[in-house]
N, C-alpha and C positions, 0 to 999 in steps of 0.2 A: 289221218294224222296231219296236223299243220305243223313243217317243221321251216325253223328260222334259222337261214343260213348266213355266217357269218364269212367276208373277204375280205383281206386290208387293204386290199386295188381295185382299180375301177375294172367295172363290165359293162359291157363285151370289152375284150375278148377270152376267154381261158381257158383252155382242154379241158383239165379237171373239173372247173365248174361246172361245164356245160354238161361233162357227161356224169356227174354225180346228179343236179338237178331233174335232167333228163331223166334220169332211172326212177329219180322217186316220182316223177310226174305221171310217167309211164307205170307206175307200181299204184296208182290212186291216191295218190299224196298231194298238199298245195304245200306248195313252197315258196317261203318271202327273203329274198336275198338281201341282205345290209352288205352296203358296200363303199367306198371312198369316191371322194366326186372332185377332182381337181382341176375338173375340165369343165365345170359349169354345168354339164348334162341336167337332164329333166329329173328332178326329187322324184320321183315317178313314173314307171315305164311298167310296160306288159308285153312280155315276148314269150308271145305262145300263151300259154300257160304261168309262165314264170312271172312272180311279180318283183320287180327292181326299188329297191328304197333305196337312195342316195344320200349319200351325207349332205345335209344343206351347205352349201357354200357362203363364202363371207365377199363378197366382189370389193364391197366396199374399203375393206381394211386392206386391199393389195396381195398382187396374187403371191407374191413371195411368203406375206403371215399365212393367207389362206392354205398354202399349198401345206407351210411349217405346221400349222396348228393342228392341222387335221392326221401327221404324223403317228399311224398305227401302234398306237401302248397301250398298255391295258388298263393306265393310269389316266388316259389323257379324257379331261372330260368331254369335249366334241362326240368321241367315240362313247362314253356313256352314256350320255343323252341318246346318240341317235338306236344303241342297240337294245336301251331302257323300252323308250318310247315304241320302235316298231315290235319288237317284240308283243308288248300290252298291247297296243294295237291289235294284233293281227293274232291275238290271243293264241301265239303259240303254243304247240304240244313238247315241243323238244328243240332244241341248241343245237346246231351242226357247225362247229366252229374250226375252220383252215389253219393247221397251224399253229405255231407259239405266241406268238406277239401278242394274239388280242386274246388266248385262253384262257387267261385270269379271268379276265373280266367277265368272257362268256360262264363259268363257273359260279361268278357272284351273281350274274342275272339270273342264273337258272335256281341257285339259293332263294332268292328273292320271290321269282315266280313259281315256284315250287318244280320244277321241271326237271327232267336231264339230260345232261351232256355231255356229246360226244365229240373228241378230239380229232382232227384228222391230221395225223402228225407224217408230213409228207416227206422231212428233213431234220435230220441228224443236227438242228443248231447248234449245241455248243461245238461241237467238231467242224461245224463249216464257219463258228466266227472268229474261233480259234485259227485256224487256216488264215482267215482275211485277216487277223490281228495281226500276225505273223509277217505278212507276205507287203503290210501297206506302212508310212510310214506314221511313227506315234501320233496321238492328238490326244487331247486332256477329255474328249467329249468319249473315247472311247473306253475309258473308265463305266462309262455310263449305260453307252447305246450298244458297245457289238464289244461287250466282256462277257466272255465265255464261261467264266465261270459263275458269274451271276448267270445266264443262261442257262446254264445246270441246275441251280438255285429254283429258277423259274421251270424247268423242265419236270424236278421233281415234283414240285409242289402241284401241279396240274397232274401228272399222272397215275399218282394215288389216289385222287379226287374223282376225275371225270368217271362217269357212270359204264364208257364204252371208248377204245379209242381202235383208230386206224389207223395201220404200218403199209406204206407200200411193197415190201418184201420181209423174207420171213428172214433175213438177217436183221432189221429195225424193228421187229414184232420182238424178238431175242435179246436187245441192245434195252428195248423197253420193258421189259420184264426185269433183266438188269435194275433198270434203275430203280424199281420198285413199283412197277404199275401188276394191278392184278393178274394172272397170265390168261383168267377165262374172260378178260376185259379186252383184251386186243385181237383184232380178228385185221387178216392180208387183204388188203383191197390194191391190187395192183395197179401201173398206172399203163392197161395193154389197150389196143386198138380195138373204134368198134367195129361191128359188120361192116359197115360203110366203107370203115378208111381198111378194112384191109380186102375188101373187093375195089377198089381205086387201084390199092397197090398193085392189087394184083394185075388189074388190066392196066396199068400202064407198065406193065414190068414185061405183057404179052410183046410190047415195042423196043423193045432192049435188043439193041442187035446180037450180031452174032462174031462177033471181030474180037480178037484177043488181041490185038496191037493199036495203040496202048490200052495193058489193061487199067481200069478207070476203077481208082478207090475214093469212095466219099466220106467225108466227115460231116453232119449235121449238128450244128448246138451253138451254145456261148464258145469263147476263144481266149475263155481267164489260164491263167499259169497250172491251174489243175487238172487241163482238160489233156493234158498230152500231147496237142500240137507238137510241141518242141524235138518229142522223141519222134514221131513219127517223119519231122524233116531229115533228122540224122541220120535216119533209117531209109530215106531216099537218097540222100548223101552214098553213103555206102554201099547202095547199090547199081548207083550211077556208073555206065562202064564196064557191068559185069553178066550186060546184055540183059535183063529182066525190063523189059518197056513197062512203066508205070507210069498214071498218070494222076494227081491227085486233085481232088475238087474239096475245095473247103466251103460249107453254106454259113453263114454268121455271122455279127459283126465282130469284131476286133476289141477288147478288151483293153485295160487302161495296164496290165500288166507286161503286156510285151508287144512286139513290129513286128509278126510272122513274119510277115512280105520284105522286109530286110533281110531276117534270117536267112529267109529263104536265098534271096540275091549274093546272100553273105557265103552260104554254103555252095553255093553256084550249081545252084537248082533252078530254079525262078522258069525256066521253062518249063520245067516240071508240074509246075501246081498252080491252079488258078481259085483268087479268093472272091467268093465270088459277093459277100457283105451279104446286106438284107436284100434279098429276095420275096416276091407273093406267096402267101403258102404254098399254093396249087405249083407251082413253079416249080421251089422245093422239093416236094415230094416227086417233082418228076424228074429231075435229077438224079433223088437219091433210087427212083426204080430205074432209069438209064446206069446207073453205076454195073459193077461187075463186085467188085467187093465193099462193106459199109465197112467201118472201125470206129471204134470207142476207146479209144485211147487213155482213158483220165487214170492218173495217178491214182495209185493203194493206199487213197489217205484216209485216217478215221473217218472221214467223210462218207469219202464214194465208197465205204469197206461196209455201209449200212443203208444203204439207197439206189434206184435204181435207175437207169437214165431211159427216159422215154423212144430215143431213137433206136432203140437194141431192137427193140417189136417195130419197130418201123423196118427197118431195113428186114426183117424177120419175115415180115408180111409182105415185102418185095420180093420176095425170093431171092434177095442178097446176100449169100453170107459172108459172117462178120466174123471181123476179127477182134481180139478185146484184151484187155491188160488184166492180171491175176485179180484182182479186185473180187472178194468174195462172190456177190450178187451174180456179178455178169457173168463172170467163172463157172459157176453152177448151174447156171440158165443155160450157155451154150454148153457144155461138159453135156447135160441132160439130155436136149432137144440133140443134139451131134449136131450140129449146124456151121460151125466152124470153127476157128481157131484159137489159143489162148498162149500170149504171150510175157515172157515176165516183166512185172511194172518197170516200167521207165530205161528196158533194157534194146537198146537201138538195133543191137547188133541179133538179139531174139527175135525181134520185129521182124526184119528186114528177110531174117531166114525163111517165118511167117509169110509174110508176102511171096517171096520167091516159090514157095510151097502154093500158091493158090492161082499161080500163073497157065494151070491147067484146067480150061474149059470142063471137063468132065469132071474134072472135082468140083469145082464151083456150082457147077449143076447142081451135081448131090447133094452137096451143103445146104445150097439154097430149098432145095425142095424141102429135105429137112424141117428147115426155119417156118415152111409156111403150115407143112403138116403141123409142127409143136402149138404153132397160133389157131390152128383151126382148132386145135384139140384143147387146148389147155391155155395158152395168155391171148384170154380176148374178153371185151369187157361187156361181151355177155353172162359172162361167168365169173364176173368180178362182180359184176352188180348185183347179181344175186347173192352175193354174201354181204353187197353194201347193206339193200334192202334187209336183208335179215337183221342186221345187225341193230340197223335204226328200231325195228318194227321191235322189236325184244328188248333195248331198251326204255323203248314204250310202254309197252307194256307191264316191264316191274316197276316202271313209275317214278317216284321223286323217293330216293331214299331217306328215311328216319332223320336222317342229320341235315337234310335240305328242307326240312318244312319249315320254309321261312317266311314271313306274313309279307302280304303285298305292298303295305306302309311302311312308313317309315323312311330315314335320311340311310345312302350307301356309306359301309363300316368301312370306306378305303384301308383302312387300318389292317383289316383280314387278309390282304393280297400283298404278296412280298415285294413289295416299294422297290426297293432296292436292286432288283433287275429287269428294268426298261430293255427288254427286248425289237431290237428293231426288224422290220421287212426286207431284206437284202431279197436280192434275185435268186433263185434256188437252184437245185439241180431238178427239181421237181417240175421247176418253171422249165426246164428242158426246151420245150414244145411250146407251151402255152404263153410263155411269158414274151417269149421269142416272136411269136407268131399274136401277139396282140392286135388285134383290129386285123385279122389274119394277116398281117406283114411281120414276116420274121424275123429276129436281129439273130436266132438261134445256129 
């Protein structure tokens, strides 16, 4: 099977892609990646196995249009030429397309080519642009690019259509069936570590001392207004003074929504917490297996109430245990695995209790072993990829349905794709890890 994977960003670098491509490469698959090039890279690359199609760049017209024009819509023609073109080229078998933004579009190629398509719907968008709609201030452009309910528009319209789609947890497998996707069409391809990274974790977790004073809690990710930060300063506020030694480590950059490091100063903690920005991956991760406790702090927003954040299985596979806000996903995950703690959204004073409850070595032990039994057994992306694989391989094989046999000539019906919600590329939750860790330097 030759299958044509679709990204709105450039690669290297990105978790998911790497290890979705991986799996089918490894599974006897070729796979040809279409992807965004604002960086001038080579139209052409080969790593490993993998073959790289880049969006041709424009130098000449200035990188500002080039970087503008090339703008991930499902409208935008740059992006139909190059997904037209490599696709017939590289006479693919089947569309594996990332995501919202460019779905439409992968959907009329596969019309066209006679093919089918599968969605990998990693993020809850209208609920994460609704969130950003909300939180940034107006602009007329947002009518356009991050309207949420035009993104709905577009969400449905793609997943009654596509042939097969992929939910990273079984709470957005649930949300998508909601909306009206087939329910024997979506199948869990979660976003867990592989062998690799969580034998890493693990032997760097073998050097983790043995000192409860300060106990050391980390945060890994972006640092937007969703992500909890905010509660979990208050939550060391409060516990300043009532003898609990903590200490906290934040890995990420800083977001345009708020100054932790103010905050922090403000709440007269600041010795308390060290921010430590973008770090190397490898770096990162050694941190977060040096820590004593991880947290996941993000707000119960429709959002994070359908997605799931890649650090939970990181700090999982360190034998960290974590602490985590009622948020269905993560709620579930740790509630199952027994791995640590759950505290209610955005509640400081619940936290705080949480922490002070974890200040015991022997529990944290337990917890953490826990976390790495649940990963060995069950979230790891050995065993995600085998329901990637199936999933691909089966829509293979039932083929291009009745209502896609569309001839290979002919001018694109733009007309057929619902115009009217230009869906844009924001950074995900999904991006967690990968987005974060681009060109393996993290901003997560």
């Amino acid at each position: 099977m030759i299958v044509g994977k679709i990204w709105d960003c450039e690669y290297p670098w990105d978790v998911r892609v790497e290890k979705v491509t991986d799996a089918l490469l490894a599974a006897g698959h070729e796979v040809h990646l279409m992807c965004r090039n604002r960086t001038g890279l080579a139209l052409h690359e080969r790593i490993g196995a993998l073959e790289i199609h880049r969006m041709p760049n424009w130098p000449r017209a200035g990188t500002w249009f080039d970087r503008a024009s090339s703008f991930p819509a499902f409208m935008n023609p740059r992006w139909i030429r190059h997904v037209l073109r490599v696709s017939r080229d590289a006479k693919v078998d089947l569309l594996l397309c990332r995501d919202l933004p460019l779905a439409p579009l992968a959907l009329w190629v596969g019309r066209r080519l006679g093919v089918p398509v599968v969605v990998d719907i990693a993020e809850n968008y209208p609920a994460m642009l609704k969130h950003r709609f909300s939180r940034r201030e107006f602009r007329l452009r947002n009518l356009l690019v991050r309207n949420p309910f035009l993104a709905a528009a577009v969400e449905r319209f793609v997943v009654r259509r596509a042939d097969a789609l992929l939910a990273v947890v079984d709470e957005s497998r649930d949300r998508l069936i909601q909306v009206g996707a087939p329910a024997d069409r979506v199948k869990v391809v979660c976003n867990t570590p592989t062998t690799t990274r969580i034998q890493s974790m693990a032997e760097a977790a073998e050097q983790r001392g043995r000192s409860t004073s300060p106990m050391r809690l980390v945060y890994l990710g972006l640092l937007g207004h969703s992500r909890g930060i905010d509660v979990t300063l208050e939550a060391l506020r409060q516990l300043e003074g009532s003898g609990v030694d903590v200490h906290f480590d934040v890995i990420g950059g800083l977001g345009r929504d708020a100054n932790y490091p103010a905050d922090a100063a403000a709440l007269g903690i600041a010795h308390r917490v060290t921010f430590h920005g973008h770090v190397p991956y490898d770096e990162a991760l050694r941190i977060v297996a040096a820590a004593d406790v991880g947290i996941v702090p993000h707000h119960a927003t429709e959002h994070w109430r359908t997605t799931i954040p890649n650090k939970l299985f990181d700090y999982m596979a360190a034998g960290v245990p974590v602490l985590v806000s009622d948020a269905p996903p993560t709620k579930r995950i740790v509630e199952q695995a027994g791995c640590g703690l759950v505290f209610a959204d955005r509640d400081a004073k619940d936290l705080a209790r949480c922490i002070a409850a974890l200040m015991d070595p022997n529990a944290r032990r337990r917890l953490g072993r826990a976390g790495q039994r649940a990963v060995a057994a069950q979230f790891n992306w050995e065993m995600d990829s085998e329901r990637l694989v199936s999933c691909l391989e089966m829509a293979y094989r039932a083929g291009a349905s009745p209502r896609r046999g569309i001839a290979h000539t002919g001018r694109p019906r733009i007309a057929a794709l619902p115009v009217a919600a230009a869906v844009p590329a924001p950074r995900t939750a999904e991006e967690e890890t990968h987005t974060a860790y681009r060109r393996r330097t993290p901003e997560r």
